[in-house]
Backbone as CSV, one residue per row, in Angstrom:
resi,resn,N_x,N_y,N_z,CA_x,CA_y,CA_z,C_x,C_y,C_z
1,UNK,16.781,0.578,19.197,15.535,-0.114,19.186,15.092,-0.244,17.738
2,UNK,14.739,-2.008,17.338,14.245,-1.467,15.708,12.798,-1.930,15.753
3,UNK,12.410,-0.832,15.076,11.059,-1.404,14.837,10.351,-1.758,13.267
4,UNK,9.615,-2.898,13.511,9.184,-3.815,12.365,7.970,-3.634,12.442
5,UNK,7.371,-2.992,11.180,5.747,-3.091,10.335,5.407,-3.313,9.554
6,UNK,4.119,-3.786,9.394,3.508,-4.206,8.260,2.124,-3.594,7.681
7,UNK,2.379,-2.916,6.464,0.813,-1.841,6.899,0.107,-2.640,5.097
8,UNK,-0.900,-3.082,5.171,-1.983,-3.711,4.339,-2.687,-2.408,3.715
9,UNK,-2.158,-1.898,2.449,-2.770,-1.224,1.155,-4.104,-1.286,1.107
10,UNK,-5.076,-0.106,0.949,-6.550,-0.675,0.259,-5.758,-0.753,-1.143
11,UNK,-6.571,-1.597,-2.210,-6.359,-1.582,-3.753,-6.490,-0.143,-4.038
12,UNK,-5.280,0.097,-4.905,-5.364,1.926,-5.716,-4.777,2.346,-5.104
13,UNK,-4.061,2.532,-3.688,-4.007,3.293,-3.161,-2.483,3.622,-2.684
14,UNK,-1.876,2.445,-3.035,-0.265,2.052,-3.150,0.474,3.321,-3.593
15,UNK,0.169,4.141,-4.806,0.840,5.050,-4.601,0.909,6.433,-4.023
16,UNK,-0.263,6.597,-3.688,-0.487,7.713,-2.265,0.586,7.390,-1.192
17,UNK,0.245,6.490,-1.016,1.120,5.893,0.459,2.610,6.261,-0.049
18,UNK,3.052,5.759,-1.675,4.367,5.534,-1.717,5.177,7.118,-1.710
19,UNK,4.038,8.254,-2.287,4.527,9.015,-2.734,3.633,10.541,-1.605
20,UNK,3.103,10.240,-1.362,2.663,11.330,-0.508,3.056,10.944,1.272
21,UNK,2.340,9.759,1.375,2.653,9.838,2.370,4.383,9.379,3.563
22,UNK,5.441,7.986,2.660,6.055,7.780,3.468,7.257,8.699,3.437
23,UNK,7.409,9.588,1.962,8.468,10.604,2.383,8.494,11.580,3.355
24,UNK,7.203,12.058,3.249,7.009,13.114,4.396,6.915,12.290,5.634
25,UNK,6.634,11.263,6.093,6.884,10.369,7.547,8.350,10.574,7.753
26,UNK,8.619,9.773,6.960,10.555,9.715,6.820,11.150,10.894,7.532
27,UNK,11.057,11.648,6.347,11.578,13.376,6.678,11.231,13.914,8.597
28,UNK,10.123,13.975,8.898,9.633,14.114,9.895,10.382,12.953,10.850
29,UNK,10.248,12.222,10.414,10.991,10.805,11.574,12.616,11.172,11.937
30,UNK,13.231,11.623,10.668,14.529,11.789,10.953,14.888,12.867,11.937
31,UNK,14.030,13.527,12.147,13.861,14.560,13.072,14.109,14.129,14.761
32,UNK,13.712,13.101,14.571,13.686,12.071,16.083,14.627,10.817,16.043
33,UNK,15.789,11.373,15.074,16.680,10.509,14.644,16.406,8.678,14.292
34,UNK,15.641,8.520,13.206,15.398,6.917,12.896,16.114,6.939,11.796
35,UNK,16.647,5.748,11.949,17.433,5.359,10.616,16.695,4.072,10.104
36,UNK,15.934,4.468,8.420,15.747,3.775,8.012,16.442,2.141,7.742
37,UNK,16.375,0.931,8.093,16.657,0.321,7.570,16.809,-0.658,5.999
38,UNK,15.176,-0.929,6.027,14.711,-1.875,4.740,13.550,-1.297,4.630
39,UNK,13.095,-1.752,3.631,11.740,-1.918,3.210,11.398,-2.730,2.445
40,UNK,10.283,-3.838,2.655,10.088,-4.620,1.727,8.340,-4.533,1.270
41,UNK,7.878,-4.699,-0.246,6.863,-4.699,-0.937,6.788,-6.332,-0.714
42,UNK,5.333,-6.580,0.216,4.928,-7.698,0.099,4.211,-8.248,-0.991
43,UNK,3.938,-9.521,-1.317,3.318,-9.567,-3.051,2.343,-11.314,-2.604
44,UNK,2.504,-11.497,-1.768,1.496,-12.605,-1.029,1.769,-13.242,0.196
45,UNK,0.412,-13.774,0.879,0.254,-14.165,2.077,0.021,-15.865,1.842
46,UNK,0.783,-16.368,2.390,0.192,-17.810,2.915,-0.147,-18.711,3.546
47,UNK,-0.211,-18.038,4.769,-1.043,-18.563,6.017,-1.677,-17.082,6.730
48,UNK,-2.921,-17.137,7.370,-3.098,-16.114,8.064,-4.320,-15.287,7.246
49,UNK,-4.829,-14.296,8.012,-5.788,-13.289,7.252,-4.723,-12.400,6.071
50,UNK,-5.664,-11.258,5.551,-5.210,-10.716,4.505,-4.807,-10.988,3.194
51,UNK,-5.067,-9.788,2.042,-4.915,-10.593,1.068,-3.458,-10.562,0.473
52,UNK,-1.878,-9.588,1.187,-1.087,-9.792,1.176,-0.419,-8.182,-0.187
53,UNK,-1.373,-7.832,-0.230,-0.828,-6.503,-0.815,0.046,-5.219,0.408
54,UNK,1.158,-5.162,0.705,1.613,-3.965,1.337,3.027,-3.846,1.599
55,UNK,3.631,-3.759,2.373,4.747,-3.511,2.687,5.138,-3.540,3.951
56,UNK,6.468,-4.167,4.419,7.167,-4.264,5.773,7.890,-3.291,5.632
57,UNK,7.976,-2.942,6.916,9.818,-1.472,6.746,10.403,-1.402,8.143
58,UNK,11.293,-1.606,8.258,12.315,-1.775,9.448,13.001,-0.380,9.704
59,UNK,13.086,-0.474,10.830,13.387,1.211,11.319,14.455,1.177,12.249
60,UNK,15.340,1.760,12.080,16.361,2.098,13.727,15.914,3.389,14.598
61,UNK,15.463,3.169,16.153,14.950,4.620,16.915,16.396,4.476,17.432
62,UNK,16.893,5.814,18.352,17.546,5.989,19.419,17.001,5.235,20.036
63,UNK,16.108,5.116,20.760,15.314,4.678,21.955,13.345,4.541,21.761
64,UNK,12.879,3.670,22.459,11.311,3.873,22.442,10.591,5.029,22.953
65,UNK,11.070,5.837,23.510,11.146,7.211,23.898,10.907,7.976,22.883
66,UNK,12.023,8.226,22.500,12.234,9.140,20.869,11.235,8.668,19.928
67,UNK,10.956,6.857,19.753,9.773,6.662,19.107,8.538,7.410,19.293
68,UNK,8.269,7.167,20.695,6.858,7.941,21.247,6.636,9.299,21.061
69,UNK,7.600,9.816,21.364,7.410,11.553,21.346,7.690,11.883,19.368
70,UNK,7.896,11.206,18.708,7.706,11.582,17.361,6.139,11.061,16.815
71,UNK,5.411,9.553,18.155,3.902,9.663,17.650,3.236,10.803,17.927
72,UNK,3.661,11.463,18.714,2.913,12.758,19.809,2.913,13.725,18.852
73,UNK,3.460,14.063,18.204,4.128,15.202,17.295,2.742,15.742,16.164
74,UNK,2.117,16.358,16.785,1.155,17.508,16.074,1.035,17.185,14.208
75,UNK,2.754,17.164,14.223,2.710,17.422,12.417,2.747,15.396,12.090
76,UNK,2.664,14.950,12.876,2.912,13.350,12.579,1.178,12.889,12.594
77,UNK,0.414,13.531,13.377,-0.785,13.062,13.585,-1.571,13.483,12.434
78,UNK,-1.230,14.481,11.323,-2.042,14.737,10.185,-1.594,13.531,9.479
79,UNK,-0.336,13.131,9.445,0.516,11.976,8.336,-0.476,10.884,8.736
80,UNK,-0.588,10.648,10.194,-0.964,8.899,10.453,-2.439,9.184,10.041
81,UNK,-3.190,10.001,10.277,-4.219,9.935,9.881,-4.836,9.778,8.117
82,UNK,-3.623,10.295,7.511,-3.858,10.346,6.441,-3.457,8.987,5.580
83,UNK,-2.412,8.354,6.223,-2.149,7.115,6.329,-3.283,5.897,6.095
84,UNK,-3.508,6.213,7.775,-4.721,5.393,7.765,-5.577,5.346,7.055
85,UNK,-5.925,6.304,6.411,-7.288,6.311,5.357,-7.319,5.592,4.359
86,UNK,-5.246,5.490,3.794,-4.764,4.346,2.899,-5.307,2.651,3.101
87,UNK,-5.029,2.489,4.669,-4.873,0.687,5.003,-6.168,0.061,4.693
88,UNK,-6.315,-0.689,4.937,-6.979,-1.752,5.019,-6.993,-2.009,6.513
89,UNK,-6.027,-2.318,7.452,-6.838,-2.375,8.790,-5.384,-1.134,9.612
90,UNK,-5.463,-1.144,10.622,-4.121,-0.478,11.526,-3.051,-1.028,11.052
91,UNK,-1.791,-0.685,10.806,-0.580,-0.499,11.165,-0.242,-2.093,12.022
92,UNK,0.429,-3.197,11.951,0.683,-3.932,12.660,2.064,-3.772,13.365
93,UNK,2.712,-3.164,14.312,4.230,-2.844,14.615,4.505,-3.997,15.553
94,UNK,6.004,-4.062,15.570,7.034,-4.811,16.766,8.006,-4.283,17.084
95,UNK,7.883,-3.981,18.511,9.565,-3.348,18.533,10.203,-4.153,19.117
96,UNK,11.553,-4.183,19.615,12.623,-5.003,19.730,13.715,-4.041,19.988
97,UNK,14.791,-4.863,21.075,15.910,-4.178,21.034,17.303,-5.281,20.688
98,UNK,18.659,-4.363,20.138,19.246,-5.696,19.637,20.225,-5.789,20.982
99,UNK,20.347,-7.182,20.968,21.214,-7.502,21.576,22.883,-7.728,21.309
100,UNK,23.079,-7.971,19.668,24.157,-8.481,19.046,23.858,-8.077,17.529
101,UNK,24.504,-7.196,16.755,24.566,-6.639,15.536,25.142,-7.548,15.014
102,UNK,24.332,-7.639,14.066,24.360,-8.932,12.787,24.470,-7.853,11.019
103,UNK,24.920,-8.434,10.766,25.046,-7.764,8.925,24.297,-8.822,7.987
104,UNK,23.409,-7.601,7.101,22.733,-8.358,6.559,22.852,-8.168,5.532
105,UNK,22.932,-8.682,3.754,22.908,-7.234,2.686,21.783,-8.283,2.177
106,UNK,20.848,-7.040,1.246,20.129,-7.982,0.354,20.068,-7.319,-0.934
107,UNK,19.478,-7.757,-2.343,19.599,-7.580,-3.335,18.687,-6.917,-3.747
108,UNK,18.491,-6.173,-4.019,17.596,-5.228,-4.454,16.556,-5.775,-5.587
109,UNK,16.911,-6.448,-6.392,16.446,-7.482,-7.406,15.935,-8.619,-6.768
110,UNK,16.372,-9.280,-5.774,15.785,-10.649,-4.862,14.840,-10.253,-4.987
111,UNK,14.084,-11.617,-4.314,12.991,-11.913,-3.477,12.993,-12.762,-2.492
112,UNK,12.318,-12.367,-1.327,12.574,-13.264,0.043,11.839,-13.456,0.596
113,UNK,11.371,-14.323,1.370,10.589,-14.925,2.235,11.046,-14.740,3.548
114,UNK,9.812,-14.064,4.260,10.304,-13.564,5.856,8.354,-14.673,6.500
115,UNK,8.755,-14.936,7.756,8.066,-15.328,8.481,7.429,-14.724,9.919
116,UNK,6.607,-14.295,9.768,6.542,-13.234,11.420,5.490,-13.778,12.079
117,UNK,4.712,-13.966,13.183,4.233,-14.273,14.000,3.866,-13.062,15.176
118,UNK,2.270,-13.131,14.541,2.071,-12.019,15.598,1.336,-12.785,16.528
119,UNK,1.881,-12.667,17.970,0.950,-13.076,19.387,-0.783,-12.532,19.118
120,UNK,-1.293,-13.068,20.033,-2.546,-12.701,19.917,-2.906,-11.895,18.816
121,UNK,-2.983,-12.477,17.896,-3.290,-11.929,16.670,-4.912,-12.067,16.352
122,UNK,-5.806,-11.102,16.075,-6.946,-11.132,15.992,-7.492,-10.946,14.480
């Protein structure tokens, strides 16, 4: 199952998030076996709310299961909370399961343009 987010920075606060908070998520996540995929630093928005400061990050779970019971997790609920205090609004997630493994590589130096579409988006 991979799951895709997008979490919106208050200003300043980019490196809390980068450095306090997503290693210790990580660490803790691997615990419930996720394999990081990507991560991408967003740098503008051009259609839609927000002002486009944050970051996407793609995740591999075992299962949505294993997702859930690592939100449940006592030592995860100090992280999200502390998290949150970072954003600007919630956490936007998608999960998905694959049907057909595709290879992707990207350049570490690029820059790319991704398009997402959130349903009922408020």
């Amino acid at each position: 199952m991979i799951e895709v987010g997008f979490l919106e920075v208050q200003p300043g606060k980019e490196q809390a998030l980068a450095q306090e908070y997503l290693p210790k998520a990580l660490e803790l996540a691997k615990e419930s076996g996720v394999r990081p995929l990507a991560t991408f630093r967003v740098t503008r928005i051009d259609h839609g709310p927000g002002r486009g400061l944050g970051m996407w990050g793609m995740f591999e779970w075992p299962s949505i299961e294993r997702k859930r019971a690592f939100e449940k997790d006592p030592r995860f609920a100090k992280l999200r909370d502390f998290r949150d205090s970072l954003l600007v609004a919630p956490p936007k997630l998608v999960y998905t399961k694959v049907s057909q493994p595709v290879e992707v590589r990207l350049d570490k130096a690029g820059a790319y343009e991704a398009a997402v579409v959130w349903p009922n988006a408020q």
